[in-house]
Structures are given as structure tokens and as C-alpha cells.
C-alpha positions, 0 to 999 in steps of 0.5 A: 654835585653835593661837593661842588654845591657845598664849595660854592661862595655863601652870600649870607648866614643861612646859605652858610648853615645849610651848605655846613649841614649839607656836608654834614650829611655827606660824610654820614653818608660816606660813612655809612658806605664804610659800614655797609660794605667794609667786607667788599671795598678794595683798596682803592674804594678805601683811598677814595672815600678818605679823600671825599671826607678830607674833602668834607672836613675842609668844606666845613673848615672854609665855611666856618671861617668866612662867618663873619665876627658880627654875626656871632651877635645877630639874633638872626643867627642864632634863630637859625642855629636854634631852628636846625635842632629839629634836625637831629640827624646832623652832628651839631656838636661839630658845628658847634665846636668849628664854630667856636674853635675859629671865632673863640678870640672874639667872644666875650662874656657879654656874648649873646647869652641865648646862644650860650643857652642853646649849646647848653641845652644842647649838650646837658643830656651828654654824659661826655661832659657830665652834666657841665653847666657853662656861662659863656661861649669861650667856657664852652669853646674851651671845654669842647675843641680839644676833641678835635685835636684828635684829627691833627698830627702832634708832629706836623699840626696838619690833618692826619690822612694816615693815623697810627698809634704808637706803643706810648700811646699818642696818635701820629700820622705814619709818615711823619712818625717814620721820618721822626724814627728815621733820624735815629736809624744809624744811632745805637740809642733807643728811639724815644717819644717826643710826647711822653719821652717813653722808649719805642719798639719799632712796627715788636721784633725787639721784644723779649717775649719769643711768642711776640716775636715770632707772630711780629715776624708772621705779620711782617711777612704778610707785609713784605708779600708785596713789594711797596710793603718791601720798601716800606720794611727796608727802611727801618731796622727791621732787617738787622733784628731779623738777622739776630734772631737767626741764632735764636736757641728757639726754633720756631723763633729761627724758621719765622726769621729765615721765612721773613728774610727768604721773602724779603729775598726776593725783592731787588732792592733789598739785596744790599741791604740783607748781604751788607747787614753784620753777619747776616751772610756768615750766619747764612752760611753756616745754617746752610753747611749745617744741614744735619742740625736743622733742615728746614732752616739750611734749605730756606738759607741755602734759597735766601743765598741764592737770591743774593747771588744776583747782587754782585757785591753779596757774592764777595760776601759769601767769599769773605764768610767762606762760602766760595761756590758762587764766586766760582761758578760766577766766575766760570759760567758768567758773562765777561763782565761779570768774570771781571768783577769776580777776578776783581774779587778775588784780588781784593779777597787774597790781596789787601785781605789776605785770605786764603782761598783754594781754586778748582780746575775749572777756576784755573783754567778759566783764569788762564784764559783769561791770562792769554786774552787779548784784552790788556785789562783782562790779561792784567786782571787775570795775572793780578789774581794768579799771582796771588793765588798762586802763593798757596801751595795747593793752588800752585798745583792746581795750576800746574794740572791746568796748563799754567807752566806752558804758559808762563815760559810763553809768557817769559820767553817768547813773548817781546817788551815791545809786544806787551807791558814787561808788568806780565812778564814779570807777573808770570815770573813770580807765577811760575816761581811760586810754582816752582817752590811748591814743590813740583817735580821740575824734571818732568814739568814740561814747558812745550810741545817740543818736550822740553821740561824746566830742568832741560839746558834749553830752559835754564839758558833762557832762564839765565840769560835773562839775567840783567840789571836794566829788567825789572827787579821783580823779574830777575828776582822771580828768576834767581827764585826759580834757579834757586829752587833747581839748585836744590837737586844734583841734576839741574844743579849741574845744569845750572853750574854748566850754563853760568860757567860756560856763558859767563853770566857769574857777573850778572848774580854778583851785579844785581847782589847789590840790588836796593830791592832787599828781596833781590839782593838776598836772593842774589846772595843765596845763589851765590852761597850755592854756586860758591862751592862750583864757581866760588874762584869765578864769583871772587874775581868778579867780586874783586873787580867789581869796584867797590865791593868788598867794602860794600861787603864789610860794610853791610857785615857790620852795620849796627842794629838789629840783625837782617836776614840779609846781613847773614846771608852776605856774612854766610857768602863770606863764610863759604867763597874759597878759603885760600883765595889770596886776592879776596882776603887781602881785599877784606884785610885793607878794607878793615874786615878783621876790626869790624867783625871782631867788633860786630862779635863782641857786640853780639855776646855782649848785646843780646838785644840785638839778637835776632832769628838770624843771629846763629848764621850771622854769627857763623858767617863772621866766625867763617869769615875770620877763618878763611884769613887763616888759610893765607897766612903765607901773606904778609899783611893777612899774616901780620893782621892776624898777629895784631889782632891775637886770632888764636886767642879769639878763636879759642874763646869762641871755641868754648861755646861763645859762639852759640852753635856747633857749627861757629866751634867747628870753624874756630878749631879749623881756623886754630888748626890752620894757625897751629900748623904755622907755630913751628916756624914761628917759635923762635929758639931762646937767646942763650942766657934765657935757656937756663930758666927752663925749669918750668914743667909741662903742667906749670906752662899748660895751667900759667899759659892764659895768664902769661898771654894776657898779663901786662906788665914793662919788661919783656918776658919770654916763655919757651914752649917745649913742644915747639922747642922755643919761644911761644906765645898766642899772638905771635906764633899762634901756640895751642898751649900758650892760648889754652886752646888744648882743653877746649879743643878736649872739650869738643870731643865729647860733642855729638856733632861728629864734625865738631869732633874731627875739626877738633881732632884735627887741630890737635894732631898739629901738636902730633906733627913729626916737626915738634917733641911729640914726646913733650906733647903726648905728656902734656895731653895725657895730663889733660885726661886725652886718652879717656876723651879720645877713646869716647869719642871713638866708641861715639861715632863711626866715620872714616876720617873721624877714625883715622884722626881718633887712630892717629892720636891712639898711636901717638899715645901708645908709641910715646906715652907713659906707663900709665897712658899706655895701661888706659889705652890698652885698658879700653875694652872698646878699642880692638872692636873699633879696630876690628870694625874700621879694618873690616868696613873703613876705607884705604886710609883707615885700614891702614891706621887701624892695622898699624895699632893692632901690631902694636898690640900684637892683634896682627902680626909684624910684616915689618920684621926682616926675614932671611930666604933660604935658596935650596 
């Protein structure tokens, strides 16, 4: 009633004074309610009072501004004003100063002076003003309103209903002071006063003083009990300070922050916020796996984690963090949804962020579950996440201890394209693959209930026959990846070998070698690499007929650049297919083969740039390639290339260590041997009147042989070779000593590489060959310190064909050498129990040998002997 009567429209001064005094004494006796009973009001008895004296300021405001300006010179008025001294209870001094605040631009000095008199009367006894003497009204106005800017926010210039003080001192309302803070919440700079310019702490967690910080903590948990106070902490930084005091060296420092964020944890809003905070989830985690360190906080951790879990997007965050457990158990005991935004997770988590994630059982078979489901987006989701998991090989296991084999040859072999998007065909190809290659044994891995395994011919057939060109390449890659991996083993190798011979599917691998896919065509190539020893005439008819592939073959070999993995491996294949193939070398010859990888060879000793990890078996697949052209040098055009192109001379270079690998030296004294064989019948007899400068000695023709191959000169010389008893030289008949191969094939014996030793002893038996002088030849290898090096050789190593090689030589030596060759020989110390031992454990072949050098040195005796039988 007394506010509605204060509201009511004045009609002249005095109504105007007394409804001013009238609200006056309201809000003093709102007040004194304050005072009286602050211990018993709730919440809302506070909220109603502040809004009565809202009420009671705004009476006063709107009865002060309908005064009149004529009236602040009525001697009426001021009677009044002075009459209402007698009441001593009211607040005149607020009177006063609303009074002057609203009419202050309208006074002048020549105001009425008994209204100047009356307010310095007023307040001559406050100490406030220190006894100030003023003359006029505006004087007065001017000293005494500013008491009243107190009421109104600097900010927003309206009555404060919510006033706070902030850390620099100036007084704001709350709401408008959190909206000036909010701007500044995604900026790293401090928050600065729009007063005093002073940085501001913002609600003290910044603070370094660790006492202050915690009891900030201790209050904001009191705020956070209820959840507008939640709303209120979730937007400030409050949640981002908490999270740094997690790692705090004080204790008590970490068990306030982890109870304030165990309290905000339970709130639903401010689930993303706590898990999407920087670190937050990782420091949570770590607290909790470090449970002997500090108990208190690895239990109050493992509690704000579980709370988190209700925010889907936390749970991924755990993952991240390492924390796995609650993707797992969403995952298996959620609902559909839920599993699929958890399958989701995982994709994203293996996939795009590459993690390496280790599942359980029961994930797996959750999983494969939902791989069979006959929901397209969940078989898709559920294939997507197997794939990747599934290329860890830990996981690959568990897969295959949770049934996943059974169901991805369903998958591959039952099911029709028609039936189901091919996409998990080939999804459950690259599953099993990876299965495969994880090291499982694939003989006893059943696939079905009729107990098939994935060795067995009814698996391998279906393996092959799916084969094709027109499949998708992931798929056909997925199946050259599984027969690759059974290929590894001698039983399922057969198999392998078996099915593509007897169906014919050869031409399916060669096909698809020329995939644009470079996984595919690599690992087409690999296969073929593999097989080539079983069905290498098979894969080089299909290669010769398919048009346009032994370009596409030296093509590839020798295209510049860095070298590829796939280059080596086509190059290897070359290396590996059947030497003594006609139709393929001659392909490779018309197709330019010998230039390009004699170019391609130059380039990599020259360029070591262009090196790569796969420079060794790139360079061994080209060392091989030129090799297998000298299996068929009974061809015209292999023959006359190898000619013009001086191989002897090549390979003798390559056989020095040029090459870089054991291997590349093993194949260039192979392919010296092949063309040493053929230097007999080659080497053509001297025009007569050139056999009397046949003067030169052995030594002169060993150590001037590099010399007279590569000297240039106008008139033709002719150099005779004694040991092939005409005119030689290393382009036209391939002679070991015109080339100087000699020595650098002695060089290889001493390698440790016991194959490198037998191909190099092979390609010096050729010059122990009944057809040439031997006699000549066991001269010569003697001067070049044979013996010592072949009997090394012999005491390194104990293989049978090494043996009958090293014995061979031994033998030449003995029958044929000098003096002082047979005196080393016999000299060795080593020599009778490398004989001993290869007649006692050798083979036919090598007893032989052996037996036949203990005759000579009287060891055994001679059954060659002609004896005369007696009859009685």
C-alpha cells in the first residue's frame, strides 16, 4: 500500500515532499528487516527485499524529476524543506543531493540563498565534508552527488542490482563485469580493468601463493554444490586453471583440485568442457594408473573418469590418453548406438590418427558380430575397424582365437556380388590377409565346419580362381598376399604350384603384374619371383605372348629416377625366370634390354644419388638379367649382342666388387663361366705369317691382356692366346685372360660367401678343360699364386660341390704343374685331412675326386695298375 501510495501522481510541492519522505521511511524499514533478521531470510526473502528498495530508489528518482524548475525559487518550497528538519529520522542529505543531482543545470548563483543557508546548516556538523562552507546550490550539487555514483555501474551506467568489487578495486555490477572478462576467454593475454588498467585474477586460482589457491578451490566447491553455481564456473577459465593445478608438487594443492573437478563432474553440462580441456584427460589417467603415488587423488581420478564416460566424446578421449577400458566396455555392453559411435571411434583412432590399439576377446567377438549383421552400416562400420585393427599383429591373433577366419572365407567364398556390396569382399580379403602374415600356422587354421584349413587344395583353389582382372584390385591384392604367405612353407607351396599348373591360372598373375595399382603389381611380381623356379617356362610363354610385355619389362627396369621397390622386384623376376629360355632373351634382346641395363648399371655406380634401400636387389636383378643371355649364346642375335657389347669385359668389372653385393659377384663369375665355355670355338688359329711373333710368355699376355682389349689404335693387331691356341680377345671370344678375369675370379675365393667361392671356381675349371693346353693354363694360374688361394679355400669351407671343384683344380695342379707348384701342393698340411674327410662323408662325386689325389700322393693305392692272374 505505502508503494502504491508513493507511485501516485503529485498535484503540488507538499504532496511531492511527503510521498519522498514516505519512501524514505520504507526503505528504512526495509532495512531495518535486513538487520533484524539476516540470520533467518532465505534466498528469496533477500531477492524480494532488494527488489522493494529498487522499488523505493525509483520512487524517489520519478518524484524528484516532476519538481518543477520554478520551484527551486518559491519561498513556499523551501519552508517546507525547512519544516521537515524536525524529522530527524529521514535521510535529508539524499533528498538534498536527488534534488540537486536532477535541477543542478538550472541554478545559478542568484538561487534563493535561504535554500543554500538551510543545506549548509544541514550538513555544517558532518565531518563527511569537513566543515565546508558553500555559497550556492550548484557548489553544493557539485560536492555532494558523486555519493551517489556508487549506486550505478561504471559499465553499463544503470542501478547496480548485483554489485561486486573487483581485485583493482572499482565496483561493477556482476553481470556486466563477466560479459567485459567473457570477451577476453579465448585470449591468452591477461584480463585488464577498464578503470584502472590494472591486470585482474579472475572469482584467485592464478595466484602464486599455494594457500590462496587452495581455499579459492575450497570456496569454488561450495559454488559448484548447486548447479546454477556450475553454469556460473563453467563460464570462466576456472576449469582450465583447475586442470594445471592437477600436477602441482603439493599435495594439498592436487586433492583440492581433483575435489573440484570430482564436483563439477557431476554436473551434465560440463562434461565436454572437463574432457575437451588440454590435458585434462591424460593427467586423469595417469593419476589413476599411478595408484601407489597418491591414493586419495587416483581414487577421486578414477570417479571424475567415470562421470566422463557419460559424454561419448570423452570416452574417445580417454582412448587417445591410452585409457581403453571404457571404449571396450561401451562397446561391448552398450546399446546399438552406442556400439556404433564406439566402432566409430576406433576407425578414427587406428586410422587417420594411427594408434596402435590392442583389443580383447570379448571386443573381438563383439566386432565380428557385428560384421555378419544385416545391417549394411553396421557390417560396413564393423569391417572398416577390423581392417585396421587387424594390421597389428597381436590383434591379428586375437581374431583368430575369436572365430574371424570362418568368417571371412564366408565372407569371401560363399557369399555373392550380387548379395553384398564387393566393398567387404574386399574388406575381409585384406582381413584374413593380415591375419595370415601375422604369423599363424595356416595348416591347422580351419576355415569350416567340414575341417577345412586354409592350406587345404579346396582353399587354395578358391583362393586362385578368384584371381581376375575385372575384381577389385584391393581384392586380388589381398589374395596374392595370402598365396604369398603360403608359399613360405613346402607343403602349401606344392599346393599352390599344383592348382595354378593344373588350372591354368599363370596367366592371371602375369595379367594383373601390370596393375596401375603399384601394391598389386608388386605383389603379382613377387609371386611370380616365387613360382618362377616351378613354373618359370609357364610364366615365360604367358609373358612372351602377352603383347607388349617384355618392353614394358625393360621399360620399367630402366626408367630414371630414384629407384622403386617395384623396379627391383621386375628386374629380380628377370633375374630368376629360366635362363636358358630362347624366346624370352631373344624378346629382351630386340627390345634393347642389354643398352638400357647396361646404362641403368653405369648410372648406379656413378650416381650414388640415385641409391635407394632397394639399390642391392635392383642392381642384382640387372647383373642377373645380363647373365641369363649368356645361357644362349648358341643364338645368333643373343650371341652377336653379347659381342658388341663386350660382356666379358663388363662382367669382369662387375666381378671386382663393382657390383656391391656377394650375390651380383656370384652371378657375373656365372655368367664369365658360360661365356669361357664357348672361347674354345671362337678362338680362331693364327694366319701363318703371324705365328712367328709368338714370342710373348705367359706373364707378358696375363699382365698386357686389359691393355691390348681396350687399346685403340688403326691397324689391326692380333693377340694369340696359348691356352686356346689362337687368336683371342675379350669381346669376340670371351677369353678369361685376354679380359683379366683371372685374377678377380682368384679374388673371390677368398670371400666367405661359399657360393661366391664355387661359381668363381667354376669359371676357372673352363680353363682346365680337356679342349684347351692345360699345361699352358696351370702355368699361368700358378704365376698368379693359384694354389695357395685354392687350397684356403678348401680348408674354409666343407661342401661337396665346392670340394669337387677345389679338387679338380688341386689335380690340374699336381698332373700338370711345375716343381715348384707340386712342392706347395703337396706342402699343405691341410690337404690329406680335407681329403680324408671328403672320402669319408662326401657324396659319390666327391669321394671320387678325393680318392683320385690320394693316389697321386701314394695315400691309396693305384687300382689302375695292370696285374697278371695266375690259374693253378
Amino acid at each position: 500500500m505505502e508503494r502504491q501510495t508513493a507511485r501516485r501522481t503529485q498535484t503540488d510541492v507538499t504532496q511531492m515532499i511527503e510521498s519522498l519522505f514516505a519512501s524514505v521511511n520504507l526503505a528504512k524499514d526495509l532495512s531495518a528487516r535486513c538487520k533484524g533478521r539476516s540470520l533467518q531470510l532465505t534466498d528469496d526473502d533477500i531477492q524480494n527485499i532488494a527488489q522493494d528498495l529498487e522499488n523505493v530508489l525509483q520512487n524517489i528518482y520519478d518524484d524528484l524529476s516532476r519538481i518543477p524548475t520554478s520551484s527551486f525559487g518559491s519561498n513556499a518550497y523551501m519552508d517546507v524543506l525547512i519544516q521537515s528538519q524536525s524529522m530527524r529520522g529521514y535521510s535529508e542529505a539524499d533528498i538534498s543531493m536527488n534534488v540537486m543531482g536532477n535541477r543542478r543545470k538550472s541554478l545559478r548563483n542568484n538561487d534563493t540563498p535561504k535554500l543554500v543557508d538551510f543545506l549548509q546548516g544541514m550538513y555544517r556538523e558532518s565531518d563527511e565534508y569537513g566543515g565546508q562552507m558553500f555559497n550556492t546550490l550548484s557548489e553544493v550539487a557539485e560536492y555532494i552527488e558523486p555519493m551517489y555514483d556508487a549506486f550505478f555501474c561504471p559499465l553499463t551506467n544503470e542501478i547496480m542490482t548485483d554489485p561486486v568489487i573487483t581485485e583493482s578495486g572499482v565496483t561493477c555490477d556482476r553481470r556486466a563485469i563477466e560479459e567485459y572478462i567473457e570477451r577476453f576467454s579465448d585470449s591468452s593475454e591477461p584480463v585488464y580493468c577498464p578503470f584502472t588498467k590494472m591486470p585482474m585474477q579472475t572469482r584467485l586460482l592464478d595466484n602464486h601463493n599455494a594457500q590462496i589457491q587452495c581455499d579459492a578451490l575450497e570456496l569454488l566447491c561450495l559454488l559448484a554444490e548447486d548447479e546454477e553455481g556450475k553454469d556460473i564456473i563453467g563460464k570462466t577459465k576456472a576449469i582450465a586453471r583447475t586442470v594445471k593445478l592437477l600436477s602441482s608438487n603439493t599435495t594439498d594443492e592436487r586433492h583440492a583440485a581433483i575435489s573440484f573437478l570430482l564436483e563439477l563432474s557431476k554436473s551434465q553440462l560440463l562434461l565436454e568442457s572437463i574432457g575437451s580441456t588440454p590435458g585434462s584427460i591424460l593427467i586423469l589417467t595417469t593419476m589413476k594408473i599411478n595408484y601407489s603415488d597418491d591414493p586419495i587423488a587416483a581414487e577421486k581420478a578414477g570417479a571424475v573418469l567415470k562421470n566422463l564416460e557419460k559424454c561419448p566424446k570423452n570416452i574417445k578421449y580417454m582412448a587417445e590418453s591410452g585409457y581403453l577400458e571404457p571404449l571396450r566396455n561401451h562397446l561391448v555392453e552398450g546399446s546399438e548406438e552406442m556400439q556404433m559411435e564406439m566402432v566409430s571411434f576406433l576407425s578414427e583412432l587406428v586410422q587417420e590418427q594411427e594408434l596402435t590399439i590392442d583389443i580383447n576377446r570379448s571386443t573381438s567377438e563383439i566386432l565380428i558380430k557385428m560384421a555378419r549383421s544385416c545391417k549394411p552400416m553396421v557390417r560396413k562400420a564393423a569391417f572398416d575397424v577390423l581392417v585396421q585393427l587387424s594390421f597389428h599383429r597381436p590383434n591379428s591373433m586375437m581374431l583368430v582365437d575369436a572365430g574371424a577366419v570362418p568368417v571371412m572365407i564366408e565372407e569371401l567364398f560363399i557369399r555373392k556380388v550380387d548379395d553384398e556390396p564387393v566393398n567387404s569382399m574386399a574388406s575381409a580379403g585384406t582381413i584374413l590377409a593380415n591375419i595370415v602374415e601375422s604369423g599363424i600356422d595356416p595348416e591347422t587354421t580351419l576355415v569350416n565346419k567340414e575341417g577345412h584349413v586354409l592350406t587345404s587344395k579346396y582353399s587354395i583353389y578358391n583362393f586362385v580362381h578368384m584371381l581376375k582382372c575385372f575384381m577389385p584390385d584391393d581384392l586380388n591384392l589381398s589374395i596374392i598376399r595370402v598365396l604369398l604367405a603360403f608359399t613360405a612353407l613346402a607343403k602349401p607351396l606344392a599346393t599352390v604350384v599344383s592348382v595354378i599348373r593344373e588350372n591354368h591360372r599363370g596367366h592371371a598373375i602375369v595379367e594383373l603384374m601390370s596393375s596401375q595399382m603399384e601394391a598389386l603389381s608388386l605383389a603379382a611380381t613377387r609371386l611370380l619371383i616365387t613360382l618362377s623356379p616351378h613354373i618359370g617356362h609357364t610364366i615365360v610363354e604367358r609373358l612372351c605372348k602377352t603383347q607388349g610385355q617384355p618392353r614394358k619389362l625393360v621399360k620399367s627396369i630402366s626408367h630414371a629416377g630414384r629407384i622403386t621397390e617395384r623396379q627391383a622386384a621386375l628386374a629380380m623376376l628377370l633375374a630368376r625366370l629360366p635362363y636358358r629360355n630362347t624366346s624370352l632373351n631373344v624378346a629382351l634382346v630386340q627390345e634393347g634390354a642389354v643398352p638400357a641395363i647396361l646404362s641403368a648399371i653405369k648410372e648406379m655406380q656413378n650416381n650414388p644419388a640415385r641409391s635407394s634401400r632397394h639399390a642391392v636387389p635392383y642392381m642384382e636383378g640387372l647383373v642377373g638379367a645380363l647373365v641369363r643371355l649368356t645361357a644362349t649364346l648358341y643364338s645368333p642375335e643373343v650371341l652377336k649382342v653379347a659381342m658388341d657389347h663386350n660382356l666379358a669385359s663388363v662382367l669382369t668389372e662387375l666381378l671386382t666388387g663393382a657390383a656391391g653385393s656377394d650375390e651380383a659377384q656370384r652371378l657375373a663369375a656365372v655368367g664369365l663361366e658360360n661365356l669361357s665355355y664357348l672361347s674354345i670355338k671362337l678362338s680362331q688359329p693364327p694366319p701363318d705369317e703371324l705365328l712367328s711373333k709368338k714370342n710373348n710368355t705367359i706373364l707378358k699376355l696375363l699382365k698386357d691382356s686389359k691393355a691390348h682389349s681396350n687399346k685403340k689404335s688403326s691397324h689391326i693387331q692380333v693377340n694369340v692366346c696359348l691356352v686356346h691356341r689362337g687368336v683371342c680377345s675379350p669381346a669376340t671370344t670371351f677369353c678369361l685372360l685376354e679380359a683379366g678375369s683371372v685374377e678377380g675370379l682368384l679374388g673371390c675365393l677368398e670371400n666367405d660367401n661359399v657360393r661366391v667361392v664355387e661359381a668363381a671356381l667354376g669359371a676357372l675349371c673352363t680353363l682346365l678343360d680337356e679342349r684347351v693346353d692345360v699345361e699352358k693354363s696351370v702355368a699361368a694360374l700358378s704365376e698368379l699364386d693359384a694354389a695357395r688361394r685354392v687350397l684356403g679355400a678348401l680348408r674354409q669351407h666343407r661342401q661337396n660341390v665346392l670340394w669337387q671343384k677345389c679338387f679338380c683344380v688341386v689335380e690340374k695342379l699336381l698332373e700338370h704343374g711345375d716343381d715348384r707348384c707340386v712342392r706347395e701342393v703337396t706342402g699343405d698340411r691341410m690337404l690329406p685331412t680335407a681329403l680324408v674327410s671328403a672320402f669319408h662323408r662326401g657324396d659319390a662325386s666327391t669321394k671320387q675326386a678325393a680318392e683320385s689325389i690320394l693316389r697321386r700322393l701314394h695315400k691309396m693305392p693305384d687300382y689302375s695298375a695292370t696285374y697278371v692272374s695266375m690259374e693253378f
